[in-house]
C-alpha positions in Angstrom: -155.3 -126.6 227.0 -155.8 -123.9 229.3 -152.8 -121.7 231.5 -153.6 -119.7 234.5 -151.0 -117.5 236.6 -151.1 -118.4 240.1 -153.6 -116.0 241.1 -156.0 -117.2 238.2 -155.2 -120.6 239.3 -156.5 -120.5 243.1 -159.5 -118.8 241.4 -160.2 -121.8 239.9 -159.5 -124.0 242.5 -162.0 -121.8 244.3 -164.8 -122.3 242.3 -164.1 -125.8 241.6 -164.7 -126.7 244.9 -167.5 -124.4 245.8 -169.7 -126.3 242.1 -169.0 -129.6 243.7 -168.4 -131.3 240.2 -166.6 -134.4 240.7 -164.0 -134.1 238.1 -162.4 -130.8 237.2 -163.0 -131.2 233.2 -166.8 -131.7 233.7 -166.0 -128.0 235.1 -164.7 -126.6 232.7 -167.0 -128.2 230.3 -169.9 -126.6 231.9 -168.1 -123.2 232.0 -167.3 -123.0 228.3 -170.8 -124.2 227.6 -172.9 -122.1 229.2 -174.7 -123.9 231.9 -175.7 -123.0 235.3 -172.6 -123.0 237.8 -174.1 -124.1 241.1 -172.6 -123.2 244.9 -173.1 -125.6 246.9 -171.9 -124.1 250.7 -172.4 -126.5 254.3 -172.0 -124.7 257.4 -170.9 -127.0 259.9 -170.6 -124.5 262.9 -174.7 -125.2 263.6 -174.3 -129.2 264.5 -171.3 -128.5 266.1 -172.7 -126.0 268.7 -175.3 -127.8 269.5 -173.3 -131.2 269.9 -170.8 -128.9 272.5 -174.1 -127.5 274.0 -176.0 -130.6 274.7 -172.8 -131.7 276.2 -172.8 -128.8 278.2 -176.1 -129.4 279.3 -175.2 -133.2 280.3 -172.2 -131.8 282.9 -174.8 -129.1 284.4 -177.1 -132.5 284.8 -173.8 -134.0 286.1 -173.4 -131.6 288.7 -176.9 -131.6 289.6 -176.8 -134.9 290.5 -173.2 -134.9 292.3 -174.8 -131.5 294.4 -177.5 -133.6 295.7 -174.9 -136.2 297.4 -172.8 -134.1 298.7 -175.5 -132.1 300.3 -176.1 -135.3 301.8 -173.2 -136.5 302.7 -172.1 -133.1 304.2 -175.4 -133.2 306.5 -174.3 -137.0 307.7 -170.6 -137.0 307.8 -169.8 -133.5 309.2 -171.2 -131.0 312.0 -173.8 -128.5 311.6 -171.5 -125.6 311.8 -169.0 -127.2 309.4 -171.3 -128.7 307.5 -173.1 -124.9 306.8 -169.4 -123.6 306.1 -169.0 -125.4 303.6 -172.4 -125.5 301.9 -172.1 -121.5 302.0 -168.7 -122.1 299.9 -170.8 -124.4 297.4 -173.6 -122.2 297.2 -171.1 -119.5 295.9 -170.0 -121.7 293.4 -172.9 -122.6 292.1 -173.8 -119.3 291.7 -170.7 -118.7 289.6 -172.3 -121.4 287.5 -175.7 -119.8 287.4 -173.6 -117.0 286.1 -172.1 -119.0 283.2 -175.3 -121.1 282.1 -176.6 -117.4 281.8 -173.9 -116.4 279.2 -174.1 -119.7 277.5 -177.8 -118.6 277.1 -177.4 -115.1 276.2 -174.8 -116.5 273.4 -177.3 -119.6 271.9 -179.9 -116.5 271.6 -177.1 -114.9 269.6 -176.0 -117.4 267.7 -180.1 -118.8 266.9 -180.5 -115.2 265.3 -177.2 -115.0 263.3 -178.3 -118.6 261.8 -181.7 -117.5 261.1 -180.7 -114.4 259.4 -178.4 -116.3 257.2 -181.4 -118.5 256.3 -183.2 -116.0 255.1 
């Protein structure tokens, strides 16, 4: 029988959970035994980006294709002098999304070089 204080306790916990044993005695087995404690770590933050980022990429594709019809429909629907007002107001927009698609780059860069440091 073993006691820990509660300090001692969420140690063990710790590094219970981090050998990725299946039972806690074959834990302690190992420990009192001598044999190679293992840390077995899954960063999940790398699938996840990429998920959020390929869905990123499927709105800009999104918006792509929504730009194209209401270029069109702007050119058949209204006059030319409207139909330039507002294409200047969309233009600006989508430059505000240039903008952002260049941050999301600029922060992908950064993230592919903090993940590829940890690797090594």
């Amino acid at each position: 029988m073993v006691r820990f204080d509660d300090e001692e306790h969420a140690r063990f916990l710790t590094m219970y959970e981090q050998s990725g044993e299946y039972a806690k005695a074959v834990f302690i087995k190992a420990r009192v035994f001598g044999e190679v404690f293992k840390v077995i770590k899954v960063d999940n933050s790398t699938p996840e980006y990429y998920a959020k980022l390929s869905d990123l990429h499927a709105q800009f594709r999104r918006i792509g294709v929504n730009y194209n019809q209401v270029v069109k429909e702007l050119k058949s629907r209204f006059s030319e002098k409207k139909a330039l007002a507002l294409l200047y107001k969309l233009e600006e927009i989508t430059r505000e999304l240039v903008v952002v698609s260049r941050e999301v780059l600029v922060l992908t860069q950064k993230f592919e070089q903090q993940w590829s440091q940890k690797s090594m």
